[in-house]
VEXPA-658160 format. One record per residue (C-alpha): residue in three letters; x negated, z, y negated. Coordinates in steps of 0.2 Angstrom, whole numbers. Layout:
BEGIN
+------+-------+-------+-------+
| rest |     X |     Z |     Y |
+------+-------+-------+-------+
|  ALA |     X |     Z |     Y |
...
+------+-------+-------+-------+
***
This chain:
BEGIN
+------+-------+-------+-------+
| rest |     X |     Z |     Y |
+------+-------+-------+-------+
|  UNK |     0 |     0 |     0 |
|  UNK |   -14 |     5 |   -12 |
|  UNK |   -22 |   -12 |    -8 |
|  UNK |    -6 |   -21 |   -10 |
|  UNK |    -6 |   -13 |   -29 |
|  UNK |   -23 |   -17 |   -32 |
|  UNK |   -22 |   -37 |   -28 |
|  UNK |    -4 |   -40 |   -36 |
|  UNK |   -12 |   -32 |   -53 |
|  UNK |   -29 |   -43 |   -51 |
|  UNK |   -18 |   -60 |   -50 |
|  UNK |    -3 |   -53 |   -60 |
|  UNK |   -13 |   -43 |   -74 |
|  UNK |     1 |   -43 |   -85 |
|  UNK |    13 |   -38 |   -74 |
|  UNK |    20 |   -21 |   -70 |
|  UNK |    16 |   -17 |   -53 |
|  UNK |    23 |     1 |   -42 |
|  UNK |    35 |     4 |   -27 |
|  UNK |    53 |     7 |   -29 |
|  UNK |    59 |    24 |   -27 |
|  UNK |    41 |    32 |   -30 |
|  UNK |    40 |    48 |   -36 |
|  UNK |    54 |    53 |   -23 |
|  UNK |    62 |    71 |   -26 |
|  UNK |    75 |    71 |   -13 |
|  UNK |    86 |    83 |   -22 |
|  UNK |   102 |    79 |   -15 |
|  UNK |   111 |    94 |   -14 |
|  UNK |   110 |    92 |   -35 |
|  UNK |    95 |   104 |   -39 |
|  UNK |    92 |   102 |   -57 |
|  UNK |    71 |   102 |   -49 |
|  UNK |    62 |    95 |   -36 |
|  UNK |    57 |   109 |   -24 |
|  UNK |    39 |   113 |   -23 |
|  UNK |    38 |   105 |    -6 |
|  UNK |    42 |    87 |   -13 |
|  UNK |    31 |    89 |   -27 |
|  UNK |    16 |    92 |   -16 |
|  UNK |    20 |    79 |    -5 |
|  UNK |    20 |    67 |   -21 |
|  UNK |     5 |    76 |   -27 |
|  UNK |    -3 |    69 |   -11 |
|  UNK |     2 |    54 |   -14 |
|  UNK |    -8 |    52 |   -31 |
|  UNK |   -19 |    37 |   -25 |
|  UNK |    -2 |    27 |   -26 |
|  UNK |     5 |    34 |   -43 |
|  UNK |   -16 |    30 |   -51 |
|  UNK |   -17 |    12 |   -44 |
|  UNK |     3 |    10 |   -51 |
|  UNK |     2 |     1 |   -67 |
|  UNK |    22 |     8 |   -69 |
|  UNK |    35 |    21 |   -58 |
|  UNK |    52 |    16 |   -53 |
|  UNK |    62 |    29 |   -48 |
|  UNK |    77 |    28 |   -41 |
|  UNK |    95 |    38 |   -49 |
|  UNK |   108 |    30 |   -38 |
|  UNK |   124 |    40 |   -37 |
|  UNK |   138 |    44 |   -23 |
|  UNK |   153 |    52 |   -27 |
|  UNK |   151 |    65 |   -12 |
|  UNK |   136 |    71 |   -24 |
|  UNK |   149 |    83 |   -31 |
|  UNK |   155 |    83 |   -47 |
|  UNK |   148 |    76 |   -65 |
|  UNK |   136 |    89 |   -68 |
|  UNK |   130 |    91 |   -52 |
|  UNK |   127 |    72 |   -53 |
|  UNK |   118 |    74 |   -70 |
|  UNK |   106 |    87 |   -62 |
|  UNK |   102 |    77 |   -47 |
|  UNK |    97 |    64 |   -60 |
|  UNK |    89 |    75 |   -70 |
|  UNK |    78 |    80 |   -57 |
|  UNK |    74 |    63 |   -52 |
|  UNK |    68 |    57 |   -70 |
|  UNK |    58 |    75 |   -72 |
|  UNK |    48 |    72 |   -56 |
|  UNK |    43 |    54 |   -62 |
|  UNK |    37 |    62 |   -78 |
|  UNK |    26 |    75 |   -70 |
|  UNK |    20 |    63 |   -59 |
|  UNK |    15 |    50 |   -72 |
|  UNK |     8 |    63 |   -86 |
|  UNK |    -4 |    68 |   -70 |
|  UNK |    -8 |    53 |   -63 |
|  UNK |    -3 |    40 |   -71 |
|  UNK |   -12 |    29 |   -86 |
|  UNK |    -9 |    29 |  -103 |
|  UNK |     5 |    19 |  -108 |
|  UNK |    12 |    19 |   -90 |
|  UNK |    28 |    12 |   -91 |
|  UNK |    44 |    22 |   -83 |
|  UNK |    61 |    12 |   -76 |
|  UNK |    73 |    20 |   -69 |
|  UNK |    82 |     8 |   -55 |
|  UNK |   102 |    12 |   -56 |
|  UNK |   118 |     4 |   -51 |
|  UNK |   135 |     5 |   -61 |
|  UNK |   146 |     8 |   -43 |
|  UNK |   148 |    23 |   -32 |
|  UNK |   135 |    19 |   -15 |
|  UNK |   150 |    26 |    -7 |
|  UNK |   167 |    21 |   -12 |
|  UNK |   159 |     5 |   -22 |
|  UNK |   169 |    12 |   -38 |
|  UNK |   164 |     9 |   -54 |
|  UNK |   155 |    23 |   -63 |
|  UNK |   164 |    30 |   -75 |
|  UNK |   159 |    35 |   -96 |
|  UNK |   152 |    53 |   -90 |
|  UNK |   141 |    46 |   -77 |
|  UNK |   135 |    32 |   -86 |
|  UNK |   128 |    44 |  -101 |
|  UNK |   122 |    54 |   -84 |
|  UNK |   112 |    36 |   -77 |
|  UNK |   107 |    30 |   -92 |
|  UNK |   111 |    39 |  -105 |
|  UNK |    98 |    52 |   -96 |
|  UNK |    86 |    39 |   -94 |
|  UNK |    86 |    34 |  -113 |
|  UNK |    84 |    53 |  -121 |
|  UNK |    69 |    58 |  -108 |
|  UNK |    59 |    42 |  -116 |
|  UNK |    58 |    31 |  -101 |
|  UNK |    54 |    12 |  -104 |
|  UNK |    70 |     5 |  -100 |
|  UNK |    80 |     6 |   -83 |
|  UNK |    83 |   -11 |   -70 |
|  UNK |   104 |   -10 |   -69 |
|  UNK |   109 |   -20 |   -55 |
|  UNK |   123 |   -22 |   -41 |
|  UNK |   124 |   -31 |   -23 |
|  UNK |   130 |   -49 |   -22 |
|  UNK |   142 |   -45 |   -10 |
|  UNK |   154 |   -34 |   -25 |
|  UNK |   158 |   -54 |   -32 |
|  UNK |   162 |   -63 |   -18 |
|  UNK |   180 |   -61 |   -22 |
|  UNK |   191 |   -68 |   -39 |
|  UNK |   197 |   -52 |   -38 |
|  UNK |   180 |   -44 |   -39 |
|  UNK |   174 |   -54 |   -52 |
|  UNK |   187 |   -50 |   -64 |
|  UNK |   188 |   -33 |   -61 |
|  UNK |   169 |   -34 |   -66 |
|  UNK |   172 |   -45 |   -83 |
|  UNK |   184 |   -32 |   -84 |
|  UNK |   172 |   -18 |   -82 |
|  UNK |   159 |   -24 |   -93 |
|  UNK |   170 |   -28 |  -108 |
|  UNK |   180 |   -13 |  -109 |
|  UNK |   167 |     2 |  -102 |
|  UNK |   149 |    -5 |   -99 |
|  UNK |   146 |   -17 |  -113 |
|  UNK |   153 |    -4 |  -124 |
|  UNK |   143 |    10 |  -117 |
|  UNK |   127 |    -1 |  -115 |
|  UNK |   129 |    -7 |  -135 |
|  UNK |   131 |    10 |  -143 |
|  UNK |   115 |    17 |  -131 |
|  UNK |   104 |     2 |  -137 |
|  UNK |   109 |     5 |  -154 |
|  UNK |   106 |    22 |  -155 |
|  UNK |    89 |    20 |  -146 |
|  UNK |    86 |     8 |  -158 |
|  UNK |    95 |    19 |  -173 |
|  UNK |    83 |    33 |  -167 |
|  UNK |    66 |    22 |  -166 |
|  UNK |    68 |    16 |  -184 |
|  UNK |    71 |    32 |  -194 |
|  UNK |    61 |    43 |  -182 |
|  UNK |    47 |    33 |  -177 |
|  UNK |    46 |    19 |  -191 |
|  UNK |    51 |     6 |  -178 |
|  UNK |    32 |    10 |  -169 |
|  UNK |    39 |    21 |  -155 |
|  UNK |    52 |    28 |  -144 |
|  UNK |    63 |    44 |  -148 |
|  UNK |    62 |    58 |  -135 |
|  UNK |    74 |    76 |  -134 |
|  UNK |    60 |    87 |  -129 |
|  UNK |    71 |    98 |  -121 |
|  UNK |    73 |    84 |  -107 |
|  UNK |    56 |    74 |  -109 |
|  UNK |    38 |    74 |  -108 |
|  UNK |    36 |    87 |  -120 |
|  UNK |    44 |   104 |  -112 |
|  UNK |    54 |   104 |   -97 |
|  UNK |    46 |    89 |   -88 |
|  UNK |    29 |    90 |   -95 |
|  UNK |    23 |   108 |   -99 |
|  UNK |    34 |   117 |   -84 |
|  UNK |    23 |   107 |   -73 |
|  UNK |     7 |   107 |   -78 |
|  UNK |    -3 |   113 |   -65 |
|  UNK |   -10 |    96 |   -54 |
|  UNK |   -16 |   107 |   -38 |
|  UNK |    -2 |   120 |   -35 |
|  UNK |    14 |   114 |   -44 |
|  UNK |    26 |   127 |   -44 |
|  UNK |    44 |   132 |   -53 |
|  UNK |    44 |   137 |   -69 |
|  UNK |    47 |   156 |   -70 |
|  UNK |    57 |   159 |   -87 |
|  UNK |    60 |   176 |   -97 |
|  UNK |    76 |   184 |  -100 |
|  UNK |    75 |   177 |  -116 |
|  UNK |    69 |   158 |  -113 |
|  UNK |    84 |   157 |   -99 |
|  UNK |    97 |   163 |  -112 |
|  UNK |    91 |   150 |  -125 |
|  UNK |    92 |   137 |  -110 |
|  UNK |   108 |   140 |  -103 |
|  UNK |   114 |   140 |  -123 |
|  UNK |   108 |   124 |  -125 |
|  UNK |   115 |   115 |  -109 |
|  UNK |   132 |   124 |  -115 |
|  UNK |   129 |   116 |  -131 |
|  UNK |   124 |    98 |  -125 |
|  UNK |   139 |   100 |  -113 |
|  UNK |   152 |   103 |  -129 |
|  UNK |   144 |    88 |  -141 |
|  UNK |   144 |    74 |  -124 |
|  UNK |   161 |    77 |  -119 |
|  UNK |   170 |    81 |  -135 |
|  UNK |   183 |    64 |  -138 |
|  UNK |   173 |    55 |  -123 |
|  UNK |   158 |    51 |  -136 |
|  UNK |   140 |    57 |  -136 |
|  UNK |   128 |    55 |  -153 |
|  UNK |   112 |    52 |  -145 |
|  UNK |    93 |    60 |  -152 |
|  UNK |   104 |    68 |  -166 |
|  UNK |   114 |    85 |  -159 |
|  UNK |   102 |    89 |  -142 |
|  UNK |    87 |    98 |  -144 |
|  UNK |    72 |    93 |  -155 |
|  UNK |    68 |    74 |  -155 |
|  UNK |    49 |    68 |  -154 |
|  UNK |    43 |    52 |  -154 |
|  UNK |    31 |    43 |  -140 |
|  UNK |    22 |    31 |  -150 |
|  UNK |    21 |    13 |  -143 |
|  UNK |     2 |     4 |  -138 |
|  UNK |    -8 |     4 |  -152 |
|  UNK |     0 |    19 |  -163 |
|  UNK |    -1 |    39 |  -165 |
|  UNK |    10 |    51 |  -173 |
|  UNK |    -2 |    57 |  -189 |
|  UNK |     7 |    64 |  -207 |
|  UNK |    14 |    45 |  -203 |
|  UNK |    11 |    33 |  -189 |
|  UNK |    -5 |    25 |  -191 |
|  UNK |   -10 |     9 |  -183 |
|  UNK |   -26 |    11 |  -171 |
|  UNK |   -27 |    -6 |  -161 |
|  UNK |   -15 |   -22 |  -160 |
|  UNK |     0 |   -15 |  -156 |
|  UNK |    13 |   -22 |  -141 |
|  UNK |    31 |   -17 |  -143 |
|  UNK |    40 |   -22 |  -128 |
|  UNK |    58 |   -12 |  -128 |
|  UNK |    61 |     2 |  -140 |
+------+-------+-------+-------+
***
């Protein structure tokens, strides 16, 4: 696997090259963590993550998963591990893309509003790249299934997909001066998934005081009343502090700076 890595990035050099569904965190009771077990099992698998020029988890979703928030932790879990993984193994710049569906894997319904802020709303607030949304051939074979789909994407998807882009993009501009990528700390890079994993030989749970779980359980509480009041959710603007990850060539200062040629790819 390593060499397969190696020789697609010597012929592809501008190509992002990793396996699907690496890190893993096999979460599927809905932990809001991966559990010590998995992270070492990742951690041994470190050769992969360095010779990866980008990770690809996977956040599919079945509705036997339980209910909307234990979906949003599974996935929470899921984007966290990636994010430990890449800030400890990875290379600077290493792209992260989620892969996600918009359909159950088991009943093959469409998602709805809730667990698509959970899929890729998620995905957007913890600074990932960009995610690779897709569905199986066999969900148009039908007339019928193709119009429920157009039906899907105008009145749910295309909706949701347009007010995340332009928050995302909303976000980079006034945040970031258009030369980086927003980020809520509180689910990114920064705090939860970065600093409570720090350790690269003996990753372990975070072990919080009194005080640092009240704060935490206030602001899921929080986040919980701002998403779901009227069905809408303002993204970067109510939910924790918002940071930016700078893209190639630029670093937060007083005010971004240019360093080298810089290559914006999806903000």
């Amino acid at each position: 696997m390593e060499r397969t890595l190696v020789h697609c990035s010597s012929i592809r050099p501008q190509g992002k090259w990793g396996f699907y569904g690496f890190p893993g965190c096999y979460n599927y009771h809905n932990q809001r963590t991966c559990d010590t077990n998995t992270m070492e099992l990742n951690d041994e698998l470190d050769w992969m993550f360095q010779a990866s020029s980008a990770l690809f988890p996977s956040i599919y979703l079945r509705e036997k998963f339980g209910n909307h928030q234990a979906r949003y932790d599974r996935v929470h879990g899921i984007l966290g591990e990636a994010i430990r993984v890449s800030n400890l193994y990875g290379s600077p710049y290493q792209p992260l893309v989620a892969y996600t569906r918009f359909r159950y894997g088991d009943t093959s319904e469409f998602y709805d509003v809730t667990d698509l802020h959970s899929t890729l709303g998620q995905t957007a607030e913890a600074g990932y790249n960009g995610a690779a949304l897709w569905d199986s051939h066999a969900s148009f074979e039908t007339r019928d299934q193709c119009l429920g789909m157009r039906n899907y994407l105008d009145t749910t998807l295309g909706p949701f997909l347009k007010a995340l882009q332009d928050a995302v993009n909303k976000c980079s501009r006034t945040k970031c001066s258009a030369h980086g990528r927003c980020k809520n700390r509180i689910r990114s890079r920064d705090r939860e998934y970065g600093d409570k994993y720090k350790n690269k030989t003996k990753p372990s749970r975070a072990v919080l005081s009194i005080w640092e779980t009240i704060v935490s359980v206030l602001r899921i509480l929080w986040s919980i009343l701002l998403n779901f009041v009227n069905g809408e959710r303002s993204y970067f603007e109510n939910v924790g502090d918002v940071s930016c990850e700078c893209f190639p060539g630029w670093k937060v200062a007083t005010k971004l700076t240019k360093t080298t040629a810089v290559s914006v790819d999806w903000p």
